[in-house]
N, C-alpha and C positions, 0 to 999 in steps of 0.2 A: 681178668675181667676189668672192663674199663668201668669208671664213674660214668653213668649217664644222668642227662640231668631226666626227671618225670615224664617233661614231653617230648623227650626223643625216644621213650620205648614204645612201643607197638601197644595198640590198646589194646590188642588181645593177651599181651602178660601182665599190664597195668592191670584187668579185670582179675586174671590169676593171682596177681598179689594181694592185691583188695580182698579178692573172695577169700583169703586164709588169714586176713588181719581181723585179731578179734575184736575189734573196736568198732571196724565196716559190718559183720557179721552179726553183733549185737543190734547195730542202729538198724540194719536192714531187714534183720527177723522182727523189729519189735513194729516195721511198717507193714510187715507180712504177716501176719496171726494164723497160726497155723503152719505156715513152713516151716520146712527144718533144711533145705538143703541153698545155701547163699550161692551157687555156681547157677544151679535150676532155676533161683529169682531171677537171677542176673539176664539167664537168656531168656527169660521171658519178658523183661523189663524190653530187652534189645531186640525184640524178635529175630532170635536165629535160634539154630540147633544146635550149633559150636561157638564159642569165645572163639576161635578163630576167625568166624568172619568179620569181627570187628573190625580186622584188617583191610577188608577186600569190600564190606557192606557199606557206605560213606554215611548211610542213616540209621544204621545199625550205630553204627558210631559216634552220630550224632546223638543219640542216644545214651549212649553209654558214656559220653561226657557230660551230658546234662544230669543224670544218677550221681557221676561222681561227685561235680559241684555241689550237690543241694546236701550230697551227705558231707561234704569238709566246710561250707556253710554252715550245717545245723550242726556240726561237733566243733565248731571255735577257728578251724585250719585254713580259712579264707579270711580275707580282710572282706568288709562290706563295702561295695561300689556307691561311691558318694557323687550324686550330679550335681 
């Protein structure tokens, strides 16, 4: 297995790993009240049916970047864009 860097894996495994880190899964149920399943947020946040189309969907995608950022924003793991 090679080192990849974050943005050279496919967001459809980026979302996969996310969805089993429990630090994303915590921040994510506690914006979801009521949920219990973080994969089922996920595609609904993305509107698709599969984490695979993240791949193939470009706003599906765009989406599912914008999630990521706001939660490594709001858990400390972004620096804050200074103009």
């Amino acid at each position: 297995m090679t080192n990849q860097h974050w943005c050279e894996i496919k967001s459809s495994k980026q979302a996969g790993i996310l969805c089993r880190d429990a630090v994303f899964a915590h921040w994510l149920l506690a914006r979801h009240p009521g949920e219990c399943d973080v994969a089922n947020i996920v595609r609904k946040i993305c509107h698709v049916d599969s984490r695979i189309e993240l791949d193939t969907d470009t706003i599906a995608a765009e989406r599912w970047h914008a999630l990521e950022e706001t939660y490594r924003q709001d858990v400390g793991m972004m620096a804050e864009q200074r103009g």
